[in-house]
N, C-alpha and C positions, 0 to 999 in steps of 0.2 A: 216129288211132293213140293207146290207150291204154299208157302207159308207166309202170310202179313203178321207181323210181331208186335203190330201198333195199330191198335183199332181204339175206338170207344162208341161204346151205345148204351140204351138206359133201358129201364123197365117202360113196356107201353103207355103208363099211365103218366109220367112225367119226362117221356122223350123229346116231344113240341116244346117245353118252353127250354128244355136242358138244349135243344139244336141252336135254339133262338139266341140265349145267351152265349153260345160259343162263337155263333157268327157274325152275332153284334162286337163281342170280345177282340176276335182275332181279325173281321174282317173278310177270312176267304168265305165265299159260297158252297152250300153242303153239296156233294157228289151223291147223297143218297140219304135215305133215312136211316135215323139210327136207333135201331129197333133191332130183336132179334132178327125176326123175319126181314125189313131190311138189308142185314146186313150179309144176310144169306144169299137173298136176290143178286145181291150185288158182285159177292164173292162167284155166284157159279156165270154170271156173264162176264166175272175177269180171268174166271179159270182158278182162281184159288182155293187150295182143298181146307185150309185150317186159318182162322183169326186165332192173336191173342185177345183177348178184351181184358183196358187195362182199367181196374177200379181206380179210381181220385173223387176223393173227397172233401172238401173246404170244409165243414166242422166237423168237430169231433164224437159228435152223437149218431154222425150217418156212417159212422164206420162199422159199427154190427150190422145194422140190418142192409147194408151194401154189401158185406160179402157174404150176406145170408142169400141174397138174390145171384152171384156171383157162385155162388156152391153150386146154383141147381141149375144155370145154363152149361153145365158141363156135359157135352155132347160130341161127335163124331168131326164137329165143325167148327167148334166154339171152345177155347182153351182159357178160360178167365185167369185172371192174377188179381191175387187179393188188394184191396183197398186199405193203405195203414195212414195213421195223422201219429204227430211227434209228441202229442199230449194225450194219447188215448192211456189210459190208465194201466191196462196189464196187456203193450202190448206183445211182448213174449208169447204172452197165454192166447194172443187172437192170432200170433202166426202158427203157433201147436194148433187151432183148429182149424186152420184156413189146410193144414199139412195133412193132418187125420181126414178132411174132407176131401185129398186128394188134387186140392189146389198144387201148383208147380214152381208158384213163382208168386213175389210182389211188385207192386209201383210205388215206385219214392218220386214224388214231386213237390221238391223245394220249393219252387218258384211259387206254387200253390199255395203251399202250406207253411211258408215262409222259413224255414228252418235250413242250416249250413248243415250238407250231409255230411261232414266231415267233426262234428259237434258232440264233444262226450258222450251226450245227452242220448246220444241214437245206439251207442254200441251196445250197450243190452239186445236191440232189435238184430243187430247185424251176426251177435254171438248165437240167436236163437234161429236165424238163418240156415247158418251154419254152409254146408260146401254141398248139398242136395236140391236146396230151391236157389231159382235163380231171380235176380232183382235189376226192374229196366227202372233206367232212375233218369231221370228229365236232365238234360247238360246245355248249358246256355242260358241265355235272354230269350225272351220274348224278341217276333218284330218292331214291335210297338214300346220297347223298354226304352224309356229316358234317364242320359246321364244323369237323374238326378235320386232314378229308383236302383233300390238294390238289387243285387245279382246274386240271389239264394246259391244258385248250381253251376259255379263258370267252372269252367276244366279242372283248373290247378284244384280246385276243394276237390270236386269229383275224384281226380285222382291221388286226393292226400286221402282220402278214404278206404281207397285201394289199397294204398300203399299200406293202411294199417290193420287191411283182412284179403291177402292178400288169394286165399283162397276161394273166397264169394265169388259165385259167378255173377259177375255184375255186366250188364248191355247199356252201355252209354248211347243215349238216344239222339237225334240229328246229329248224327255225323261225329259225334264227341263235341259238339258246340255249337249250338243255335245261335244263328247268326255271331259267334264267335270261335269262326273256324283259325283264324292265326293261333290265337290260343291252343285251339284244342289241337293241332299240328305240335305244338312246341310242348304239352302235356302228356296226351293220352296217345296221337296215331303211333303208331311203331311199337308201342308196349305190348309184351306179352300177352300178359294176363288183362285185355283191357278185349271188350268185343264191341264194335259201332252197331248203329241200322242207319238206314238212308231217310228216315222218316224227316221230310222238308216239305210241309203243305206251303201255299197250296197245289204248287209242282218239281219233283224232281229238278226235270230239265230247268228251275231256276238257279240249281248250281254249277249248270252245264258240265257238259259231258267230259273237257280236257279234266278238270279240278277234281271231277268224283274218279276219272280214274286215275289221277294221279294219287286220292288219299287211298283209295282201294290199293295200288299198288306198294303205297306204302308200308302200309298197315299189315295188307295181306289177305285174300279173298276169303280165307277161312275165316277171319274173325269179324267179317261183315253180314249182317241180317236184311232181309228186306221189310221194311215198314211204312205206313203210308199215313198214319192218322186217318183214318176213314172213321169219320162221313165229311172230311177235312179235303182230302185226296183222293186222288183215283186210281185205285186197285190196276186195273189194266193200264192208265195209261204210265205209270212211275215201273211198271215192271219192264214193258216194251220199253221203255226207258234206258234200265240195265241192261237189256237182251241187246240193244245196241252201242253199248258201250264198247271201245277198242282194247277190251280184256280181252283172255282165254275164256272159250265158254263152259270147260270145265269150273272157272272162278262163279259163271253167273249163275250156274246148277246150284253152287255152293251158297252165294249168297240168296239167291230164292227159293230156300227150302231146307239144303241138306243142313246146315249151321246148324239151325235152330231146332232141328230134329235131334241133332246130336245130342245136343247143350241140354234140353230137356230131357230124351226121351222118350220123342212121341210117336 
Protein backbone atom coordinates (compact mmCIF):
# COMPACT_ATOMS: atom_id res chain seq x y z
CA UNK A 1 0.00 0.00 0.00
CA UNK A 2 1.15 3.35 -1.15
CA UNK A 3 0.57 6.12 1.22
CA UNK A 4 1.17 10.31 1.09
CA UNK A 5 1.10 11.40 4.75
CA UNK A 6 1.21 15.08 3.81
CA UNK A 7 -1.24 16.36 1.54
CA UNK A 8 -3.63 19.49 1.95
CA UNK A 9 -6.78 20.54 0.03
CA UNK A 10 -10.00 22.61 0.78
CA UNK A 11 -13.56 22.44 0.27
CA UNK A 12 -14.67 23.48 -3.49
CA UNK A 13 -15.85 26.55 -2.75
CA UNK A 14 -12.75 28.10 -1.32
CA UNK A 15 -9.89 26.01 -2.81
CA UNK A 16 -8.96 28.82 -5.79
CA UNK A 17 -8.02 31.50 -3.55
CA UNK A 18 -6.71 28.92 -0.62
CA UNK A 19 -4.06 27.47 -3.84
CA UNK A 20 -3.41 31.17 -4.63
CA UNK A 21 -2.31 32.02 -1.39
CA UNK A 22 -0.03 29.02 -0.81
CA UNK A 23 1.82 29.68 -4.05
CA UNK A 24 1.93 33.25 -3.75
CA UNK A 25 3.34 32.16 0.09
CA UNK A 26 5.76 29.56 -0.61
CA UNK A 27 6.60 30.30 -4.21
CA UNK A 28 6.48 26.67 -5.65
CA UNK A 29 3.89 26.07 -8.49
CA UNK A 30 0.84 23.74 -7.72
CA UNK A 31 1.18 20.02 -9.24
CA UNK A 32 -2.70 19.80 -9.14
CA UNK A 33 -5.78 20.93 -7.83
CA UNK A 34 -6.64 20.87 -4.44
CA UNK A 35 -9.96 19.71 -4.15
CA UNK A 36 -11.14 16.50 -3.25
CA UNK A 37 -11.62 15.30 -6.71
CA UNK A 38 -8.35 16.73 -7.43
CA UNK A 39 -6.50 15.13 -5.32
CA UNK A 40 -8.02 11.90 -6.24
CA UNK A 41 -7.07 12.35 -9.82
CA UNK A 42 -3.83 12.83 -8.97
CA UNK A 43 -3.31 10.14 -6.41
CA UNK A 44 -4.59 7.23 -9.05
CA UNK A 45 -1.99 8.75 -11.91
CA UNK A 46 0.80 8.52 -9.19
CA UNK A 47 -0.45 5.11 -7.91
CA UNK A 48 -1.17 6.06 -4.52
CA UNK A 49 -3.82 4.21 -2.66
CA UNK A 50 -4.51 6.63 0.69
CA UNK A 51 -3.62 10.69 1.38
CA UNK A 52 -3.55 12.16 4.77
CA UNK A 53 -5.23 15.39 4.45
CA UNK A 54 -3.76 17.60 7.10
CA UNK A 55 -6.31 20.35 8.52
CA UNK A 56 -4.29 24.09 9.48
CA UNK A 57 -5.91 26.65 10.28
CA UNK A 58 -4.76 30.45 11.04
CA UNK A 59 -7.71 31.62 13.15
CA UNK A 60 -9.29 30.26 15.81
CA UNK A 61 -12.99 30.35 14.64
CA UNK A 62 -12.17 28.01 11.63
CA UNK A 63 -11.28 25.35 13.67
CA UNK A 64 -15.03 23.87 14.17
CA UNK A 65 -16.24 24.00 11.08
CA UNK A 66 -12.72 22.70 9.37
CA UNK A 67 -12.91 19.60 11.03
CA UNK A 68 -16.59 19.46 10.66
CA UNK A 69 -15.77 19.31 6.73
CA UNK A 70 -12.70 17.06 7.63
CA UNK A 71 -15.11 14.41 9.48
CA UNK A 72 -17.02 13.80 6.23
CA UNK A 73 -14.14 13.36 3.65
CA UNK A 74 -13.40 10.19 5.43
CA UNK A 75 -13.46 7.68 2.69
CA UNK A 76 -11.47 4.62 1.16
CA UNK A 77 -8.88 7.28 -0.16
CA UNK A 78 -8.88 10.15 2.10
CA UNK A 79 -7.69 9.89 5.83
CA UNK A 80 -8.21 13.55 7.29
CA UNK A 81 -6.36 14.65 10.58
CA UNK A 82 -8.06 17.14 12.45
CA UNK A 83 -7.42 20.87 12.45
CA UNK A 84 -6.22 22.27 16.21
CA UNK A 85 -5.20 26.31 17.08
CA UNK A 86 -3.42 26.84 20.66
CA UNK A 87 -6.15 29.25 21.78
CA UNK A 88 -9.22 27.28 20.85
CA UNK A 89 -11.12 27.37 23.93
CA UNK A 90 -11.81 23.55 24.95
CA UNK A 91 -9.42 22.11 22.86
CA UNK A 92 -9.55 18.63 24.79
CA UNK A 93 -13.19 18.64 24.06
CA UNK A 94 -12.45 19.01 19.94
CA UNK A 95 -9.85 16.27 19.98
CA UNK A 96 -12.67 13.86 22.04
CA UNK A 97 -14.71 14.72 18.74
CA UNK A 98 -12.42 14.74 16.22
CA UNK A 99 -11.57 10.77 18.05
CA UNK A 100 -15.56 9.68 18.40
CA UNK A 101 -15.67 10.86 14.75
CA UNK A 102 -13.16 8.41 13.97
CA UNK A 103 -10.49 10.96 13.08
CA UNK A 104 -6.76 9.27 13.54
CA UNK A 105 -4.58 11.86 13.94
CA UNK A 106 -3.89 15.83 14.31
CA UNK A 107 -1.64 18.67 12.81
CA UNK A 108 0.25 21.06 15.02
CA UNK A 109 1.64 23.78 12.92
CA UNK A 110 3.77 26.17 14.89
CA UNK A 111 5.00 28.21 12.42
CA UNK A 112 1.36 28.83 11.44
CA UNK A 113 -0.09 29.42 14.42
CA UNK A 114 2.85 30.83 16.10
CA UNK A 115 3.07 28.76 19.26
CA UNK A 116 6.49 26.78 20.70
CA UNK A 117 5.14 23.01 20.75
CA UNK A 118 7.06 22.52 23.60
CA UNK A 119 4.98 25.44 25.76
CA UNK A 120 3.00 24.42 28.98
CA UNK A 121 0.21 25.95 27.46
CA UNK A 122 -0.28 22.90 24.69
CA UNK A 123 0.04 19.82 27.39
CA UNK A 124 -3.58 19.64 28.03
CA UNK A 125 -3.85 18.90 24.24
CA UNK A 126 -1.05 16.45 24.15
CA UNK A 127 -2.58 14.60 27.58
CA UNK A 128 -5.95 14.25 25.55
CA UNK A 129 -3.98 12.84 22.64
CA UNK A 130 -2.89 10.39 24.53
CA UNK A 131 -0.77 7.00 22.79
CA UNK A 132 -3.94 6.22 20.04
CA UNK A 133 -3.93 9.15 17.77
CA UNK A 134 -1.07 10.22 16.07
CA UNK A 135 0.21 14.09 15.69
CA UNK A 136 2.26 15.28 12.34
CA UNK A 137 3.56 18.53 13.75
CA UNK A 138 5.37 21.05 11.19
CA UNK A 139 9.68 20.97 12.17
CA UNK A 140 11.71 23.65 10.82
CA UNK A 141 11.68 27.09 9.00
CA UNK A 142 10.07 28.05 6.26
CA UNK A 143 12.33 28.65 2.91
CA UNK A 144 11.63 31.88 2.86
CA UNK A 145 12.20 32.46 6.87
CA UNK A 146 14.52 35.50 7.67
CA UNK A 147 17.13 35.75 10.47
CA UNK A 148 15.17 38.13 11.90
CA UNK A 149 11.58 35.88 12.11
CA UNK A 150 11.02 33.35 14.56
CA UNK A 151 11.35 29.79 14.54
CA UNK A 152 8.01 28.47 16.32
CA UNK A 153 9.21 24.51 15.46
CA UNK A 154 13.11 23.99 15.22
CA UNK A 155 14.17 20.51 16.14
CA UNK A 156 15.59 20.89 19.64
CA UNK A 157 11.51 22.36 20.85
CA UNK A 158 10.14 19.51 18.70
CA UNK A 159 12.08 17.25 20.49
CA UNK A 160 11.93 18.79 24.13
CA UNK A 161 8.19 17.94 23.49
CA UNK A 162 8.85 14.50 23.01
CA UNK A 163 10.89 14.09 25.37
CA UNK A 164 8.02 15.22 27.84
CA UNK A 165 5.30 12.59 26.30
CA UNK A 166 7.20 10.38 25.31
CA UNK A 167 4.60 7.95 24.25
CA UNK A 168 2.75 10.37 21.52
CA UNK A 169 3.02 9.15 18.39
CA UNK A 170 4.39 12.05 17.05
CA UNK A 171 5.78 12.34 12.79
CA UNK A 172 8.20 15.07 12.64
CA UNK A 173 7.60 16.44 9.17
CA UNK A 174 10.52 17.57 6.39
CA UNK A 175 12.97 15.39 7.38
CA UNK A 176 12.82 16.40 11.33
CA UNK A 177 13.85 20.15 9.97
CA UNK A 178 12.83 22.26 7.13
CA UNK A 179 15.51 23.67 5.86
CA UNK A 180 17.28 23.04 9.20
CA UNK A 181 18.41 19.65 8.71
CA UNK A 182 22.07 20.12 10.80
CA UNK A 183 19.73 20.61 13.58
CA UNK A 184 17.38 18.09 13.14
CA UNK A 185 20.64 15.39 12.67
CA UNK A 186 21.87 16.56 16.15
CA UNK A 187 18.09 16.52 17.78
CA UNK A 188 15.70 14.13 16.39
CA UNK A 189 17.44 11.46 13.57
CA UNK A 190 18.59 8.44 15.53
CA UNK A 191 15.90 8.76 18.20
CA UNK A 192 13.67 6.08 18.96
CA UNK A 193 10.60 7.24 19.56
CA UNK A 194 10.84 10.05 16.91
CA UNK A 195 9.21 9.12 13.19
CA UNK A 196 10.35 11.71 9.99
CA UNK A 197 8.44 12.01 6.37
CA UNK A 198 10.24 13.18 3.43
CA UNK A 199 7.74 15.99 2.69
CA UNK A 200 10.44 18.79 0.99
CA UNK A 201 8.25 20.69 -1.84
CA UNK A 202 8.74 21.59 -4.18
CA UNK A 203 11.05 18.36 -4.82
CA UNK A 204 12.52 15.61 -3.05
CA UNK A 205 15.47 15.29 -5.23
CA UNK A 206 16.21 18.98 -3.85
CA UNK A 207 17.93 17.03 -1.02
CA UNK A 208 19.53 14.63 -3.20
CA UNK A 209 19.82 11.33 -3.01
CA UNK A 210 23.46 10.78 -0.98
CA UNK A 211 21.86 13.14 2.18
CA UNK A 212 18.37 11.41 2.28
CA UNK A 213 19.80 8.21 2.41
CA UNK A 214 22.30 8.80 4.51
CA UNK A 215 19.44 10.33 7.29
CA UNK A 216 17.15 7.24 6.31
CA UNK A 217 20.05 5.14 7.15
CA UNK A 218 20.42 6.73 10.14
CA UNK A 219 17.36 7.10 11.55
CA UNK A 220 16.15 3.89 10.17
CA UNK A 221 13.71 3.00 7.34
CA UNK A 222 11.09 2.00 9.73
CA UNK A 223 10.57 5.21 11.21
CA UNK A 224 10.51 7.08 7.87
CA UNK A 225 7.03 8.16 6.03
CA UNK A 226 6.50 9.19 2.54
CA UNK A 227 4.96 12.70 2.19
CA UNK A 228 4.82 15.10 -0.35
CA UNK A 229 2.76 18.36 0.33
CA UNK A 230 0.51 18.00 -2.55
CA UNK A 231 -0.76 20.18 -4.52
CA UNK A 232 2.89 21.61 -3.41
CA UNK A 233 4.66 18.26 -4.97
CA UNK A 234 4.35 15.61 -6.94
CA UNK A 235 3.05 12.33 -5.83
CA UNK A 236 4.89 10.19 -8.44
CA UNK A 237 7.60 12.05 -9.03
CA UNK A 238 9.26 12.32 -4.92
CA UNK A 239 8.12 8.50 -4.75
CA UNK A 240 10.16 7.36 -7.89
CA UNK A 241 12.40 9.42 -6.11
CA UNK A 242 12.79 6.98 -2.95
CA UNK A 243 12.24 3.94 -5.33
CA UNK A 244 15.69 4.99 -6.48
CA UNK A 245 17.32 5.66 -3.63
CA UNK A 246 20.68 3.41 -2.72
CA UNK A 247 18.67 1.75 0.23
CA UNK A 248 17.28 -1.80 0.64
CA UNK A 249 13.99 -1.94 -1.15
CA UNK A 250 12.56 -3.66 1.62
CA UNK A 251 13.28 0.00 3.56
CA UNK A 252 11.37 1.72 0.58
CA UNK A 253 8.24 -0.71 0.88
CA UNK A 254 8.43 0.51 4.44
CA UNK A 255 8.68 4.03 3.95
CA UNK A 256 5.96 4.24 1.06
CA UNK A 257 3.25 2.76 2.78
CA UNK A 258 3.85 -0.05 5.40
CA UNK A 259 5.13 2.71 8.36
CA UNK A 260 2.23 4.52 8.17
CA UNK A 261 -0.18 1.78 7.95
CA UNK A 262 1.16 0.46 11.06
CA UNK A 263 1.44 3.65 13.12
CA UNK A 264 -2.22 4.28 12.25
CA UNK A 265 -3.94 1.26 11.53
CA UNK A 266 -5.07 1.57 8.30
Amino acid sequence: MRIDIHTHISPDRIAPPVLEGMTAQFGYPAVGVNTIDGIKAHMRASGVDKSVVLGVVERVDHVKPANDWLITIQDDMLVPFGAIHPDFEDMPGEIRRLREAGIKGVKLHPMVNQFFPDDPKMFPIYEEIGEDMVVEIHSGRWAHTTPDDTVYSPPGRVMNMIRQFPKMKVVCLHLGGFYMLDEAERELIGKDNVIIDTTWPPELKEVGSGTLAAIINKHGADKVCFGTDFPLADMAKDSQFIENLPIPDSGKERILGENFRELVGL
